[in-house]
N, C-alpha and C positions, 0 to 999 in steps of 0.2 A: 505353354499355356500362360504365363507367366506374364512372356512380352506381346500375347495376345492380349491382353487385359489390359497393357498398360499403353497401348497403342490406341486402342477403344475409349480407353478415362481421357487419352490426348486429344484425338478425334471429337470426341461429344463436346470437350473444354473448347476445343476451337472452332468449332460449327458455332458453341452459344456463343463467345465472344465474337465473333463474328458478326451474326444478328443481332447483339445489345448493341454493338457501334451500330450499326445500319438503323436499328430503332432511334437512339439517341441522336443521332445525326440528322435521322431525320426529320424528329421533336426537333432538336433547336431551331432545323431551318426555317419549318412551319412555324415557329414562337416569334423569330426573329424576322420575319414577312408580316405576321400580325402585328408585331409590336410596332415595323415602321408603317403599316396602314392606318395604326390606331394614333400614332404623332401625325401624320400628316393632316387625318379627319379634324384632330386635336389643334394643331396649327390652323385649317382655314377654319373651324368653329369659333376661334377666337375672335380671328381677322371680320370674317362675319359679323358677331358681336359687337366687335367695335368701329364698325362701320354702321351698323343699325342704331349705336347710338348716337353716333356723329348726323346720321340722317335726321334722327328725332332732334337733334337740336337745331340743327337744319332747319327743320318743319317749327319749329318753337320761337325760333329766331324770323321767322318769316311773319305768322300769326301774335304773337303776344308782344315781341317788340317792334314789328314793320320798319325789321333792320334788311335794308335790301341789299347788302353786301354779305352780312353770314347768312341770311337766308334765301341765297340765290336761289334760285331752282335748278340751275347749271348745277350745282355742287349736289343739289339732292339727287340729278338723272347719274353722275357718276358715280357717286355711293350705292344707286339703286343697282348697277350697271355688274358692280365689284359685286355685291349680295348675290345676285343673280350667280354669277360666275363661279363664285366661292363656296356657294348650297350648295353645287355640284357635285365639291368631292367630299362635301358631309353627312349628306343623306337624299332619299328620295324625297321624303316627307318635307325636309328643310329647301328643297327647289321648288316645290310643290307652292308652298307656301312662297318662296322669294317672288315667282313666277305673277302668283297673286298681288304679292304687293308693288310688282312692277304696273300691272296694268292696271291699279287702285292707284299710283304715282300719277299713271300718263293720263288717266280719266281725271284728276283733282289736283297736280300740281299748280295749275293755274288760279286756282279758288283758296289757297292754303292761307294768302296772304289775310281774305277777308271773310272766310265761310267759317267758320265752327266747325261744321258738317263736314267737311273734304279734311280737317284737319284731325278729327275723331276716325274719319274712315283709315289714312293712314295712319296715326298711332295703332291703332287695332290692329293692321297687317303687321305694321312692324313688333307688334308682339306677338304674334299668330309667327311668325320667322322667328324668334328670338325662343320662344315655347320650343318648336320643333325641332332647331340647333341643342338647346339644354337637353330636349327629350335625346336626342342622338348621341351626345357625349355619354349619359348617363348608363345608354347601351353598347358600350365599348368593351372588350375582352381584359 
């Protein structure tokens, strides 16, 4: 009876040990999947970031000083180009919006130089992307 007993305390120890690794194992690897989708999100919300504000000076450079070398507009469709590209693996919300502020670009790039108006519509998008990137980081694990 004895080494019935002590065969059963072995068995029950090594069935649970068994399943706390398999649990544990399998915590880590789910944590460590999160954690590299949450650096990645984290890395292009950055890039993002500072490409929207590379664009707004872009657009600032264009309108307030009608410096036609930092305010190419070539430089603004590339920035615009990266945004677009870069919202993608940040959020739905933040492509949603870059999406928007491409075709608010290609509608008013050409008036940024001398409209007020075209130059107001794209600051707005570019904080309408910049709002939804912040909002996406902030929802991160």
């Amino acid at each position: 009876m004895l080494l019935k007993q002590k065969l059963k305390i072995y068995y029950v120890t090594a069935i649970f040990s068994m399943v706390f690794a398999v649990v544990g194992f399998s915590y880590n690897a789910w944590r460590q999947e999160l954690t590299e989708d949450n650096n990645n999100i984290r890395t292009a919300a950055f890039e993002v970031l500072t490409n929207l504000a590379e664009l707004e000076q872009t657009v600032f450079y264009a309108h307030y000083d009608q410096n036609v070398v930092e305010g190419n507009p070539r430089k603004g469709w590339v920035k615009v180009g990266l945004i677009v590209d870069l919202s993608a693996l940040v959020s739905p919300g933040s492509l949603s919006s870059a999406n928007e502020l491409k075709v608010t670009w290609q509608e008013n790039w050409q008036y940024m130089s001398a409209e007020r108006n075209a130059v107001d519509l794209i600051v707005a998008d570019i904080e309408n992307v910049r709002q939804q990137v912040k909002f996406a980081l902030t929802q991160l694990q």
